[in-house]
Structure formats: C-alpha cells, structure tokens
gemmi code that builds the backbone of each chain (N, CA, C; Angstrom):
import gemmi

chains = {
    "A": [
        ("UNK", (-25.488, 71.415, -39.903), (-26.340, 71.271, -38.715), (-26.198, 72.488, -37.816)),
        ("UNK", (-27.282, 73.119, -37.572), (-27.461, 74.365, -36.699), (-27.410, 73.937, -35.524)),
        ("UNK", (-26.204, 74.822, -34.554), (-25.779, 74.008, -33.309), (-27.261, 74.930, -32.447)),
        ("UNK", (-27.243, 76.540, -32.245), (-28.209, 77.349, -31.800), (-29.060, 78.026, -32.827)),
        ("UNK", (-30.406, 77.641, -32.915), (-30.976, 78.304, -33.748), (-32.092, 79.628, -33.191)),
        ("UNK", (-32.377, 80.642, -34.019), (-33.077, 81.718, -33.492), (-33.956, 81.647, -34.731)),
        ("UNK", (-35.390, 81.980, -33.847), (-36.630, 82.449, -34.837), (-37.573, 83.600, -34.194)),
        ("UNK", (-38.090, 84.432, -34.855), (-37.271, 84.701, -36.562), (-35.860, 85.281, -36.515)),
        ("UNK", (-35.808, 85.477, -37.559), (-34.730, 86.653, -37.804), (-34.467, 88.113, -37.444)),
        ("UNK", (-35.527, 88.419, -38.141), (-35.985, 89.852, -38.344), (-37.288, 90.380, -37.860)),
        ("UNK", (-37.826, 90.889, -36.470), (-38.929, 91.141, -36.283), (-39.415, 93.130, -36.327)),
        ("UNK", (-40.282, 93.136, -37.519), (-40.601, 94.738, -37.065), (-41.892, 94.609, -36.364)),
        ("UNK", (-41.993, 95.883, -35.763), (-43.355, 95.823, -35.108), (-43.878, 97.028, -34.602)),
        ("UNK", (-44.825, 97.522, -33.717), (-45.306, 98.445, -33.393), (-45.109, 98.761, -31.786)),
        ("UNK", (-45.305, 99.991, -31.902), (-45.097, 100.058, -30.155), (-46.302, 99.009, -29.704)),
        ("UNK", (-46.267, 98.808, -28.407), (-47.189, 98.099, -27.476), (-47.842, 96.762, -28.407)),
        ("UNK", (-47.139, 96.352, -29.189), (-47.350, 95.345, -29.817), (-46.884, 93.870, -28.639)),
        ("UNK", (-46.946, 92.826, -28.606), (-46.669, 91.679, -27.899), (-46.088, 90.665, -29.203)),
        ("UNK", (-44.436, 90.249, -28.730), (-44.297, 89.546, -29.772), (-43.332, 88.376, -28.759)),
        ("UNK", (-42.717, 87.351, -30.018), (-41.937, 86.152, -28.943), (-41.047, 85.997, -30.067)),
        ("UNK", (-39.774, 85.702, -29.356), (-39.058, 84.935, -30.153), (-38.472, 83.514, -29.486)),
        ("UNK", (-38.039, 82.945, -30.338), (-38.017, 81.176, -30.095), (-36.352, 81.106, -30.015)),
        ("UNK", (-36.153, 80.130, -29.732), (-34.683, 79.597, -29.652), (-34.575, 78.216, -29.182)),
        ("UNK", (-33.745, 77.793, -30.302), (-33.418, 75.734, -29.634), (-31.982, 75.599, -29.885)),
        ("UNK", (-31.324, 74.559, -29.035), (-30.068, 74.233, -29.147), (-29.865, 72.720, -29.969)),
        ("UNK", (-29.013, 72.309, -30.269), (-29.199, 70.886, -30.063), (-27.252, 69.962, -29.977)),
        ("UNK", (-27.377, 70.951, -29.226), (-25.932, 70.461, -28.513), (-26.005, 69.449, -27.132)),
        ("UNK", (-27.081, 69.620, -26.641), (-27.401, 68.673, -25.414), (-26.833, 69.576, -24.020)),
        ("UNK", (-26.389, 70.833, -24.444), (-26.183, 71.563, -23.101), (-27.722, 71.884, -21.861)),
        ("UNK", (-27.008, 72.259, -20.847), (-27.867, 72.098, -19.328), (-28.296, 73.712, -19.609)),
        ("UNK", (-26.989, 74.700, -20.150), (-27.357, 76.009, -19.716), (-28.063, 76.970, -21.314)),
        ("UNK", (-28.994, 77.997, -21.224), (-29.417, 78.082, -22.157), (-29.163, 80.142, -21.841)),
        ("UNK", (-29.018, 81.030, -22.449), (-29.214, 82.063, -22.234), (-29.882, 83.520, -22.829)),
        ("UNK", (-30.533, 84.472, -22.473), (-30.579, 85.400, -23.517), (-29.813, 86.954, -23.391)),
        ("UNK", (-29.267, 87.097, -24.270), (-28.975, 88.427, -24.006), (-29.226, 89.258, -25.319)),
        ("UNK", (-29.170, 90.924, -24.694), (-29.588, 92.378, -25.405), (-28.087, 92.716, -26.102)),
        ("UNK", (-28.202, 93.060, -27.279), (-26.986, 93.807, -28.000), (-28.010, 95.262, -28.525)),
        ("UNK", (-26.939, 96.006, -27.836), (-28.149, 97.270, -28.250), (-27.230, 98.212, -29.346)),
        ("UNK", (-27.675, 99.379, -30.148), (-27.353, 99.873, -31.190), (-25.369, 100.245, -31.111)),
        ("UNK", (-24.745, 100.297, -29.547), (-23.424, 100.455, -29.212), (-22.708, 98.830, -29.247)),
        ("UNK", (-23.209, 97.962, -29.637), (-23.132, 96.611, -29.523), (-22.546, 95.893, -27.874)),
        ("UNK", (-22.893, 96.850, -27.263), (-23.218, 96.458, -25.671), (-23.718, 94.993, -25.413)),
        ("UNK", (-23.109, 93.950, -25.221), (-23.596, 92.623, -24.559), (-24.080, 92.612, -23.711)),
        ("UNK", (-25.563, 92.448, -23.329), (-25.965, 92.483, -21.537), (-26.661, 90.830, -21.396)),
        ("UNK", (-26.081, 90.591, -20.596), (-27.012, 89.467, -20.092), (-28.621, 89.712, -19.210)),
        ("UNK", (-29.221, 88.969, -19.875), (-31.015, 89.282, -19.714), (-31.056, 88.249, -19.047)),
        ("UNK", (-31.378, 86.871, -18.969), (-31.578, 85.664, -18.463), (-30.987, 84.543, -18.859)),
        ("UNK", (-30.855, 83.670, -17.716), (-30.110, 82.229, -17.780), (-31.459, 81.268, -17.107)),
        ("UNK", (-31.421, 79.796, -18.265), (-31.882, 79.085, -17.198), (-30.803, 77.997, -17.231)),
        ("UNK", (-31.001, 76.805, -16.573), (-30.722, 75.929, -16.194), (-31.497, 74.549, -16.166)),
        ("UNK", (-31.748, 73.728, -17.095), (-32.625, 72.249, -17.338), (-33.867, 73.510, -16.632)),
        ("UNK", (-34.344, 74.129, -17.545), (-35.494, 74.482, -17.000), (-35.823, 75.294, -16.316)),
        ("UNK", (-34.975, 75.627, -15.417), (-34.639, 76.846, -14.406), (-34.498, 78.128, -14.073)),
        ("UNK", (-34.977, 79.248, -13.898), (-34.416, 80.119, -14.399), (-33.298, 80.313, -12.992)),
        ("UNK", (-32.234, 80.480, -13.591), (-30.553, 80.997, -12.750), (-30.503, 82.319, -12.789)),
        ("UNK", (-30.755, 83.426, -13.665), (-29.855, 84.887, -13.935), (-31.110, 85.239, -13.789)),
        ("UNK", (-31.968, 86.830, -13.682), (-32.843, 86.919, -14.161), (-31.810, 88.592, -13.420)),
        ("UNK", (-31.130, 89.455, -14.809), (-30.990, 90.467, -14.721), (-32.011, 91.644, -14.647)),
        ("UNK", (-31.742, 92.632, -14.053), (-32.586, 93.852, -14.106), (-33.392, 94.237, -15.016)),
        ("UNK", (-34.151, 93.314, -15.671), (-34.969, 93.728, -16.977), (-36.406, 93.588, -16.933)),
        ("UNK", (-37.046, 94.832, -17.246), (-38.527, 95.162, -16.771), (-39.208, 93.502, -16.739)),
        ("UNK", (-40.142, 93.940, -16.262), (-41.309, 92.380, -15.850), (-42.126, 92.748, -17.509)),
        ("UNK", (-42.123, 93.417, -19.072), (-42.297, 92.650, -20.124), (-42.004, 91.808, -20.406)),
        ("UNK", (-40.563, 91.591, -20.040), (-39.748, 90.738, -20.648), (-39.883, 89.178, -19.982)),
        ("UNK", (-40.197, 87.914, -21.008), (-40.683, 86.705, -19.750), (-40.308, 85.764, -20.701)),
        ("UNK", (-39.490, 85.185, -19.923), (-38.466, 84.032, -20.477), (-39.403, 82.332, -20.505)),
        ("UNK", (-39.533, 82.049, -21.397), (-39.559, 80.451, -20.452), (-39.101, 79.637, -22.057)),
        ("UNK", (-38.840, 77.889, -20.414), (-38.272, 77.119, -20.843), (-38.907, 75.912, -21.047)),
        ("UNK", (-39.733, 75.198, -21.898), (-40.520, 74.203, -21.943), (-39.681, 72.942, -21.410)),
        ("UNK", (-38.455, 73.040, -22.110), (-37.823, 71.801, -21.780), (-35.691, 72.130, -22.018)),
        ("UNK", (-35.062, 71.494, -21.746), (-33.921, 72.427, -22.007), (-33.060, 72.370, -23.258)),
        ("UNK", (-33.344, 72.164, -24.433), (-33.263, 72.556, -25.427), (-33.845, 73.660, -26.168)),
        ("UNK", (-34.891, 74.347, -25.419), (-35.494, 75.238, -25.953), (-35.905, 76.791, -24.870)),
        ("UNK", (-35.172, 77.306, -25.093), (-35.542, 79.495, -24.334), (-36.526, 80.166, -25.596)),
        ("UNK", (-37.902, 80.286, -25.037), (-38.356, 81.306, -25.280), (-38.310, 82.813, -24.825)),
        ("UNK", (-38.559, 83.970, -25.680), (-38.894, 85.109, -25.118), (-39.945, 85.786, -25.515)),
        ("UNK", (-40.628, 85.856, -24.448), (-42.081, 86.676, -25.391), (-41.855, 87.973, -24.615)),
        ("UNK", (-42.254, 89.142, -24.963), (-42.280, 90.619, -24.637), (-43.539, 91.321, -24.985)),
        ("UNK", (-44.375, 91.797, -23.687), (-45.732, 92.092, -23.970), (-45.425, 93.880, -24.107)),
        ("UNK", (-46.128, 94.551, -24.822), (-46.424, 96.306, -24.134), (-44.844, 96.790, -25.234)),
        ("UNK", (-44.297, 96.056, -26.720), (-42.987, 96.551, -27.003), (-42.718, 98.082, -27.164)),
        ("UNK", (-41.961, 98.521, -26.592), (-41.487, 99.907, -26.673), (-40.100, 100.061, -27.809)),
        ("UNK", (-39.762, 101.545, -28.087), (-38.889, 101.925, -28.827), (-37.648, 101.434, -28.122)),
        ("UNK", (-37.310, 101.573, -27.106), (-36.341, 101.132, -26.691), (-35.917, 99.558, -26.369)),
        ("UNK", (-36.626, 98.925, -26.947), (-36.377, 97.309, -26.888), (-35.690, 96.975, -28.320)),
        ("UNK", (-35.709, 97.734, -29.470), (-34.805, 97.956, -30.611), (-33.581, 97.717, -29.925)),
        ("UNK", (-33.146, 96.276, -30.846), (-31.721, 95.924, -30.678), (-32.076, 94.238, -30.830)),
        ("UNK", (-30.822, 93.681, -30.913), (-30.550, 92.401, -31.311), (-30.436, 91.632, -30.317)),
        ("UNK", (-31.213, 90.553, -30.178), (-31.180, 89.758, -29.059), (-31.061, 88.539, -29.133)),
        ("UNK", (-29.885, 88.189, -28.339), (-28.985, 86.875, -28.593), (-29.621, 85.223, -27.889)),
        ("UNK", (-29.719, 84.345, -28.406), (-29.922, 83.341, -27.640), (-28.039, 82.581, -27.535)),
        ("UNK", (-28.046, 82.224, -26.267), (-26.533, 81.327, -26.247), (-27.075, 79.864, -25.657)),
        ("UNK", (-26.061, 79.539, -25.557), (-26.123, 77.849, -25.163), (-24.584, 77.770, -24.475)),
        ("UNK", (-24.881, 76.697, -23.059), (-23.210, 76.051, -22.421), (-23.735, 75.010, -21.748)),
        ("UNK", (-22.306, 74.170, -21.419), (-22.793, 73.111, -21.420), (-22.455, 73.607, -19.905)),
        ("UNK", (-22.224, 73.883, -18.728), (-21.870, 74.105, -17.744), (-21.871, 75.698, -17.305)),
        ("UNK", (-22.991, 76.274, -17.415), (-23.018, 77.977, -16.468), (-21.611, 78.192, -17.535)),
        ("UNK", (-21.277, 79.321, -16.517), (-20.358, 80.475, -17.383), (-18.485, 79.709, -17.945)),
        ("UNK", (-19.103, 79.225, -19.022), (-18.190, 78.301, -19.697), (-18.201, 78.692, -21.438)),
        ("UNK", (-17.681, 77.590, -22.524), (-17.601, 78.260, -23.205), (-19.297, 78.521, -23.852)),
        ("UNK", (-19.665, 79.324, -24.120), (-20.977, 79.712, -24.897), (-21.163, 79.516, -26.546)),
        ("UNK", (-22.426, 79.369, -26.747), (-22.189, 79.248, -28.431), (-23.483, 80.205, -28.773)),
        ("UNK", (-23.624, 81.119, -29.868), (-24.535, 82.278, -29.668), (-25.288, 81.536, -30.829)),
        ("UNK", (-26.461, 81.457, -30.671), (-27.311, 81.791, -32.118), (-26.923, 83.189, -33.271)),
        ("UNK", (-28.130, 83.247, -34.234), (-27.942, 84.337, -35.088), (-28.476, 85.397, -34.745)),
        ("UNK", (-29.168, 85.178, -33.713), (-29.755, 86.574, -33.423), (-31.136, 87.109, -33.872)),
        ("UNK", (-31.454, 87.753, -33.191), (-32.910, 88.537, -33.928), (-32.830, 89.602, -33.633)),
        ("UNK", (-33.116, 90.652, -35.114), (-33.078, 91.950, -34.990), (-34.462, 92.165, -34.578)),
        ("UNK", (-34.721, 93.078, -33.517), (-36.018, 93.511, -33.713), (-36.046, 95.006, -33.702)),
        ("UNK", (-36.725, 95.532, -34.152), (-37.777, 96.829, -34.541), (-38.516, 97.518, -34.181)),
        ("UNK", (-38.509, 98.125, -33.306), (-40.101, 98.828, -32.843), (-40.310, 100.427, -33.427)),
        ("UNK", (-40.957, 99.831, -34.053), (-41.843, 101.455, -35.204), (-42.753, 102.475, -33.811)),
    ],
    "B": [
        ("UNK", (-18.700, 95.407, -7.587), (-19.451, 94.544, -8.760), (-18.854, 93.966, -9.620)),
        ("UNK", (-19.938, 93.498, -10.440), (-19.576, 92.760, -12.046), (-19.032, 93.637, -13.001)),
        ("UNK", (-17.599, 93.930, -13.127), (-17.226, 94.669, -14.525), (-16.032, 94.216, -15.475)),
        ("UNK", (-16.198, 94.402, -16.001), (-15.228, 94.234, -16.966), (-14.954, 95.708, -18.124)),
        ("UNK", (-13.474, 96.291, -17.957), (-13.499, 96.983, -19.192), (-12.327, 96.784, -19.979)),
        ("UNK", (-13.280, 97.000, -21.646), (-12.137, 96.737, -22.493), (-11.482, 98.134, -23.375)),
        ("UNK", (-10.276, 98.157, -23.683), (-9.613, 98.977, -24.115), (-8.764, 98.693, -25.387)),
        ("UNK", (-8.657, 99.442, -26.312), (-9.536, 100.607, -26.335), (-11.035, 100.169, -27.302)),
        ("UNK", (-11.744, 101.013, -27.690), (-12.726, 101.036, -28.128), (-12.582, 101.187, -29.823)),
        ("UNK", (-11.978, 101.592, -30.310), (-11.930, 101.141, -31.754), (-10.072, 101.114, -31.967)),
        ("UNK", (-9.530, 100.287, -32.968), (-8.160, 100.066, -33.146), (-8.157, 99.947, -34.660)),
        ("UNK", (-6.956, 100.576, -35.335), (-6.649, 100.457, -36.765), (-5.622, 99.936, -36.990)),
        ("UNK", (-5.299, 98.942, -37.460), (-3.131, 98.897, -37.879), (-3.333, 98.487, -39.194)),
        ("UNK", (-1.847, 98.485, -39.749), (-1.682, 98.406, -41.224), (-1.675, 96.586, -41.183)),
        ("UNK", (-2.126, 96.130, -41.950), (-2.264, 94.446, -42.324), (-0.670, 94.124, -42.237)),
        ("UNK", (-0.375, 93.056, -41.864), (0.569, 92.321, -41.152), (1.079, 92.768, -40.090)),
        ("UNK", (0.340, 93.799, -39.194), (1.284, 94.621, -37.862), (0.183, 93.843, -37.060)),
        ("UNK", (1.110, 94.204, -36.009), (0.248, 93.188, -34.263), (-1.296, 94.125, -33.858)),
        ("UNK", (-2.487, 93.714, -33.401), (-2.972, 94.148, -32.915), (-2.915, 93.572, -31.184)),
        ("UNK", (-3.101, 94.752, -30.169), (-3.502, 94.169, -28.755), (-4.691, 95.031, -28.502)),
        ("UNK", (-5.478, 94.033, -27.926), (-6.775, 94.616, -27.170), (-6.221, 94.008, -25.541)),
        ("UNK", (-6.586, 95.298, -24.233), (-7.017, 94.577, -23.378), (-7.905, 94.791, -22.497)),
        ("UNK", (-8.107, 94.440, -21.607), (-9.240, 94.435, -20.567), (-8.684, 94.055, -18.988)),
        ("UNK", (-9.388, 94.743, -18.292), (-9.602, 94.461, -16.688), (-10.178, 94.360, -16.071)),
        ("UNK", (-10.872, 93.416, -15.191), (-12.090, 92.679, -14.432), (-12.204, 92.683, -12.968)),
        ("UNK", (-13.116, 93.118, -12.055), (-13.122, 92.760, -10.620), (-12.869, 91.648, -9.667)),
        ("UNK", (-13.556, 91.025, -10.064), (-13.514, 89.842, -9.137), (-12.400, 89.130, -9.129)),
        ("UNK", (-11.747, 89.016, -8.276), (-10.707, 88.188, -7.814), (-10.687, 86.832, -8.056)),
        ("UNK", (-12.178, 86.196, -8.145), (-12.417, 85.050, -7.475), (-12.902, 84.434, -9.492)),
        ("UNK", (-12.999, 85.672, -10.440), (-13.031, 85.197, -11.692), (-12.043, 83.854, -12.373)),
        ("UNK", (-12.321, 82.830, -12.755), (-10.713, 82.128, -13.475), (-11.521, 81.331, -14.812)),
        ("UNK", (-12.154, 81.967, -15.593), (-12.673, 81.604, -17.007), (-12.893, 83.052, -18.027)),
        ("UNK", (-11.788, 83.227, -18.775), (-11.890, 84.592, -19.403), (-11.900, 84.261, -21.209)),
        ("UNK", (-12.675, 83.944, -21.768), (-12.881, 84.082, -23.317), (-12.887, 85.451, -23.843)),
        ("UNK", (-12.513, 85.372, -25.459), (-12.637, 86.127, -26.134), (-13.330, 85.487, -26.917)),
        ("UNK", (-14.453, 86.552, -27.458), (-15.283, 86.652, -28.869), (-15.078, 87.916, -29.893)),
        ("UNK", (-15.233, 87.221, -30.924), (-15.271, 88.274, -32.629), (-16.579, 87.443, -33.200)),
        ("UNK", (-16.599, 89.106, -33.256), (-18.121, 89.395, -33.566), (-18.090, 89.558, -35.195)),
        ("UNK", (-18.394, 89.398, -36.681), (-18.425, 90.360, -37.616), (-19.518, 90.893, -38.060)),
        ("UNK", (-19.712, 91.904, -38.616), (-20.335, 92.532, -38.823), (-21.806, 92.203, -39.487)),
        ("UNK", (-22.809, 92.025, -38.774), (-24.118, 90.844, -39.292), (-24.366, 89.563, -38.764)),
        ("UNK", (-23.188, 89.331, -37.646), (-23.052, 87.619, -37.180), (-22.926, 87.458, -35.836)),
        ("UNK", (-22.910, 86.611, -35.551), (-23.041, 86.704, -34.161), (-21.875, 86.114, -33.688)),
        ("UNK", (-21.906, 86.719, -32.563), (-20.525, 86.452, -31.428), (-20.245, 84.904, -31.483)),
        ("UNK", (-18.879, 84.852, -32.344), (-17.940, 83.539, -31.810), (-16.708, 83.356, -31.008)),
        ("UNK", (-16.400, 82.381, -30.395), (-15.685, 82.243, -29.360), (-14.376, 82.110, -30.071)),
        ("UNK", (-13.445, 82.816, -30.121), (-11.615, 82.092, -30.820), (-10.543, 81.814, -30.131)),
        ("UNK", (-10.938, 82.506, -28.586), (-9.856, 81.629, -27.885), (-10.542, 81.888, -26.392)),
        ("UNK", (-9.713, 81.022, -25.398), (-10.177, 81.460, -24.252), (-9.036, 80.880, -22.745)),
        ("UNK", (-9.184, 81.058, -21.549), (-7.457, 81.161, -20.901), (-8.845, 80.883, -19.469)),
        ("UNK", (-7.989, 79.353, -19.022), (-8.656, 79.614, -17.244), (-7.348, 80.220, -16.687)),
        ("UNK", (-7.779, 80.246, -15.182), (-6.558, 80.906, -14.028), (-4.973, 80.211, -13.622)),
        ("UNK", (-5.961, 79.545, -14.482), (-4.560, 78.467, -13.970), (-2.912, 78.199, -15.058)),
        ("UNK", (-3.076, 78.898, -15.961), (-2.466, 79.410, -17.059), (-2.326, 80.784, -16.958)),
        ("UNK", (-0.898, 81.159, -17.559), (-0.787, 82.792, -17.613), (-0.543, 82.662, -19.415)),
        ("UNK", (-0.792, 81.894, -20.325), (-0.708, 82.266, -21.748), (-1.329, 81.398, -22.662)),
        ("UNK", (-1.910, 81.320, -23.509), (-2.778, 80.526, -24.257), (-2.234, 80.770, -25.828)),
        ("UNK", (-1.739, 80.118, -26.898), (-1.497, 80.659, -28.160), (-2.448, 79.524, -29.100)),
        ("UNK", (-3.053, 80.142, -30.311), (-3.673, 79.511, -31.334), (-3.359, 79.874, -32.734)),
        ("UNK", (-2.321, 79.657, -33.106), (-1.880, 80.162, -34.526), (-1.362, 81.238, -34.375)),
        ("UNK", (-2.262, 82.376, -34.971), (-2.049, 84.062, -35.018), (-2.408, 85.012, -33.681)),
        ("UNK", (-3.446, 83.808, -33.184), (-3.893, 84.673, -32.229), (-3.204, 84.102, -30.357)),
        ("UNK", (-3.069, 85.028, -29.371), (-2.572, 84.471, -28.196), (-3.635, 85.139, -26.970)),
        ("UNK", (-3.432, 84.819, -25.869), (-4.180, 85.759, -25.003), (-3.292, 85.436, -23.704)),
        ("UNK", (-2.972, 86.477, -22.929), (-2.117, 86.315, -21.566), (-3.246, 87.085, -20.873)),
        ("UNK", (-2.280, 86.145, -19.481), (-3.636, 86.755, -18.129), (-2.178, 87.468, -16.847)),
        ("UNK", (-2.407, 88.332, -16.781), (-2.163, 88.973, -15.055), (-3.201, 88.750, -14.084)),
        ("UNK", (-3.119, 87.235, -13.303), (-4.574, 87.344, -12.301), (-3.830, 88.341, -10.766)),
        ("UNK", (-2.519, 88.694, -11.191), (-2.549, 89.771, -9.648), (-2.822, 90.896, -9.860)),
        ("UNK", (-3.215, 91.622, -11.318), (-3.241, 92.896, -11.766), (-4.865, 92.713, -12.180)),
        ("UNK", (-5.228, 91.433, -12.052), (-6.763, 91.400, -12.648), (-6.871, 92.217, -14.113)),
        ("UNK", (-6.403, 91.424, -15.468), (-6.272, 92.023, -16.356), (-5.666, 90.884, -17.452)),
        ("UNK", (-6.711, 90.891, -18.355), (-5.734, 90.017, -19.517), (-5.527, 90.315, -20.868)),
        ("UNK", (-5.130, 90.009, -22.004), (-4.954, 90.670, -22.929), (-4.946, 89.754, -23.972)),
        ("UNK", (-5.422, 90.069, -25.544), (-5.678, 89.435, -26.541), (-4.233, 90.063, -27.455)),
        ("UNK", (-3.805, 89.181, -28.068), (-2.494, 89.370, -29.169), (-3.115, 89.176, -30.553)),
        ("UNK", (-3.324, 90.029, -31.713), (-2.873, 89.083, -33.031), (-2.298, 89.570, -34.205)),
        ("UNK", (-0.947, 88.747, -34.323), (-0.113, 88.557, -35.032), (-0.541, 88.917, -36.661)),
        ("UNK", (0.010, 89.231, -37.212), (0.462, 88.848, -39.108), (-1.291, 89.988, -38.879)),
        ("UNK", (-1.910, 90.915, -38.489), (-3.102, 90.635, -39.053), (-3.498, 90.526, -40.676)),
        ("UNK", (-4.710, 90.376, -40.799), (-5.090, 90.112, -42.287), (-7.236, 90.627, -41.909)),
        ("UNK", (-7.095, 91.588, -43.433), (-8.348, 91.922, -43.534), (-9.428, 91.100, -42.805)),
        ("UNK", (-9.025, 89.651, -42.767), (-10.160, 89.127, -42.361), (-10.534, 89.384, -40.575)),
        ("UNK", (-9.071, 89.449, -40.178), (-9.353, 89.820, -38.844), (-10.478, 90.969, -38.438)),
        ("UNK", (-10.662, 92.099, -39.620), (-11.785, 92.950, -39.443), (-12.880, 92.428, -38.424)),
        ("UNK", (-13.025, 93.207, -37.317), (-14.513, 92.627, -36.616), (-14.476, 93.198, -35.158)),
        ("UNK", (-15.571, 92.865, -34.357), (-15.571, 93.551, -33.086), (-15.437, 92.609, -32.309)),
        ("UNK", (-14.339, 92.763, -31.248), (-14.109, 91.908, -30.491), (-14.591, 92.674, -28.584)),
        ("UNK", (-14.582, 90.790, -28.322), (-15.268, 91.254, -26.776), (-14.452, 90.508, -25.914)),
        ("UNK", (-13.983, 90.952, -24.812), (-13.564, 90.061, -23.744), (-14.487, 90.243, -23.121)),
        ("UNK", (-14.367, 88.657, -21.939), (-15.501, 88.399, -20.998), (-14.774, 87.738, -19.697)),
        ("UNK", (-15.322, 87.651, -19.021), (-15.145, 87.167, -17.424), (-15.919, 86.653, -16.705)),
        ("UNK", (-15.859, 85.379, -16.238), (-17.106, 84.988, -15.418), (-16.917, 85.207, -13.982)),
        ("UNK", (-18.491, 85.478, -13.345), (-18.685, 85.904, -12.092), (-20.028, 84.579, -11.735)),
        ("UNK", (-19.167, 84.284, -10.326), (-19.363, 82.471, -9.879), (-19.567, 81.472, -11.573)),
        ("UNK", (-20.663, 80.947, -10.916), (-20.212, 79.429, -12.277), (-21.339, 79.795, -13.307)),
        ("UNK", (-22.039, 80.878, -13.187), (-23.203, 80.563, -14.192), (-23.354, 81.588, -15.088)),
        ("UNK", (-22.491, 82.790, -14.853), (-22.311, 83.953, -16.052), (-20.997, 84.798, -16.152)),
        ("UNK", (-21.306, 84.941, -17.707), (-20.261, 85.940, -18.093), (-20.619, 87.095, -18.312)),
        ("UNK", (-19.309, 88.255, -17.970), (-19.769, 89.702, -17.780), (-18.915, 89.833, -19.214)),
        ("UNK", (-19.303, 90.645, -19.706), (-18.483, 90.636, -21.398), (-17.970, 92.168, -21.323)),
        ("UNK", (-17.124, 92.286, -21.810), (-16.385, 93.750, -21.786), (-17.529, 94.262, -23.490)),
        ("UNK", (-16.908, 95.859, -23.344), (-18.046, 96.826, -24.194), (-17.105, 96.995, -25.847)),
        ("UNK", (-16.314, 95.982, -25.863), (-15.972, 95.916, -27.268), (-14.852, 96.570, -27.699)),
        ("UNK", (-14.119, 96.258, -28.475), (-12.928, 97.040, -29.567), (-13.781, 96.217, -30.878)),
        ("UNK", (-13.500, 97.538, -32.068), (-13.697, 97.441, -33.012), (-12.487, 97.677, -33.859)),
        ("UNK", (-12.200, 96.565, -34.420), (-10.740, 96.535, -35.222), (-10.849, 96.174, -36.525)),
        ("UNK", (-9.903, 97.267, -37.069), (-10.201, 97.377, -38.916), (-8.525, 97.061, -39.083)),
        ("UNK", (-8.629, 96.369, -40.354), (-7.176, 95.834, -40.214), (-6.994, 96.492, -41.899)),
        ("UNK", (-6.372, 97.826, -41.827), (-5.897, 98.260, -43.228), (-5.118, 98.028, -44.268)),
        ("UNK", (-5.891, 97.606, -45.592), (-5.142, 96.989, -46.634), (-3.743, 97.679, -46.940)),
    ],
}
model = gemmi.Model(1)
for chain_id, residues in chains.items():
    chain = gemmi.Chain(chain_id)
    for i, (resn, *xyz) in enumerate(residues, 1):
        res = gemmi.Residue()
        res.name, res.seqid = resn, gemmi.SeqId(i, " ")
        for name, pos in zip(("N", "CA", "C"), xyz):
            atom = gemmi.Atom()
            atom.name, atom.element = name, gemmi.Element(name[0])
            atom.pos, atom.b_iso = gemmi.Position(*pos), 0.0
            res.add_atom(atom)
        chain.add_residue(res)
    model.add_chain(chain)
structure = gemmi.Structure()
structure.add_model(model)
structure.setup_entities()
C-alpha cells in the first residue's frame, strides 16, 4: 500500500509548455507539502497546505500554483515551463505541520 | 533566518568505521530535528529523529545527539555497511508547520 503517491513519474517537455503533476496521501494526515530537489540535491520547500489551506507559500514565481481539492490530495500545475524548473519535485505528507514527513517518489521533470 | 548547515558535504570511511555528519541551525526556538537518507533514485526517508527535550536518541547502528546551547546536532553511524551508501539530510523546524533541511552529506561507505 502506497502511503504518498506521485503522478507521473517522469515528465519531459518543452519550454513554455504548461504541465501538472498530481499527488495523494492516504495516511489521513492534515499537512500535505511540495518541494524542489534541484540537480545539487538542494531540498527547498515550495508550498504547504493545511486541510486545504495553503500555510507556506515560499518565494516561488506565480507559474507555479498549488491546489488542494480536498486534503488527501496537492496538486501542481506550472504554466510558461522554463529550463530552469528541471529538477525533481517532491510531494510530502505530516500528520501535524513540521513533524515527521513521509515523501512520495518524486517526479523528475525535464524541460527541453 | 531559516538555516540550517550541514557538514561536511561528501564523507568516505572504510566499512565497519564510524561515520559523523553534523549540522547547525538558527533558531533557538527550533525543538524537532530529523534526519533523512536519501538513495540514489528514491526519495527522502526519515531514520531517526531527536525533539529538545532529549540530548541523545539511539536506533541500532545509528544515534543522533543534540547541543540545544550550541544550536547544533549530530548524526552517528556505527559498524557502517555498503548499504549505508546514500545522501543524507538534516532538518530543523521553524514554528509548527516547516522544516528547513540542511544541503546534504553524501556518504560512500568503502568495501
């Protein structure tokens, strides 16, 4: 049983392309998160919500747009993709804000 | 600010010698510090982790101690073994809703 799952896996794509990736938990946690691992494997936190909420919303251009239908599930869609959005981007899950976290697999993405 | 740094940035020892990674964090007011190992293709898992209220945590091979007056804690592990290979992260939370993650050691544990 997949505690955090990420879809897809593997996204290539084109510059100024618009793409999304999905993410669900099914741990029953409140907190949901995304973060950037970039080619130095740098962890940055991108966004947190909360049952829905958004809590964190780090320094990251207005492409980048999080939402939460319900709180088992963080989307990310990214309109206008640039070369520099290449890198792996994490979905996490907690059951309580900055506690222990559980990461999905990740999605590599690509921008050609 | 929010920082955390970890030291050093890549580590080698011969298989069964100790590895230590550590790290040092700002906030005073931090008292939830995990470690994650990362391997290579996978994503960040959690293997141990230490609130403030403890100065030592042990799990088998692996331990982690905290200095909260030096703001600084440190990962231990024992006997290593190839499998330990992987990149590890310390982290620190700042108030209740995030963690600041240190920028990694990458540790190769030589046959």
């Amino acid at each position: 049983d997949t505690a955090v799952s990420q879809t897809p896996k593997y996204l290539v794509t084109q510059m100024g392309n618009d793409k999304s990736i999905k993410c669900e938990q099914n741990l029953g946690h409140d907190t949901m998160y995304w973060y950037k691992q970039d080619s130095k494997k740098f962890l940055k936190i991108m966004f947190s919500y909360n049952n829905k909420e958004l809590i964190i919303n780090e320094t990251v251009p207005n492409r980048f747009s999080p939402k939460s239908p319900d709180k088992a599930h963080l989307n990310l869609h990214i309109n206008s993709l640039e070369l520099g959005d290449s890198a792996v981007y994490f979905c996490a899950s907690s059951q309580q804000g900055a506690r222990e976290q559980y990461f999905g697999p990740g999605t590599r993405l690509t921008v050609t | 600010g929010e920082n955390v740094e970890q030291h050093p940035s890549t580590l080698s020892v011969q298989e069964g010698d100790s590895a230590v990674i550590k790290c040092t964090y700002s906030d005073s007011a931090s008292n939830y510090f995990p470690w994650y190992k990362q391997e290579l293709g996978k994503r960040p898992q959690l293997i141990i982790d230490i609130r403030s209220n403890v100065g030592e945590k042990k799990d088998q091979r692996i331990a982690v101690t905290l200095n909260k007056t030096a703001k600084h804690f440190s990962l231990h592990i024992t006997e290593t073994q190839p499998e330990d290979s992987a990149v590890y992260f310390c982290a620190a939370n700042f108030g209740n809703e995030k963690l600041t993650f240190g920028t990694g050691t990458r540790l190769t544990i030589i046959p």
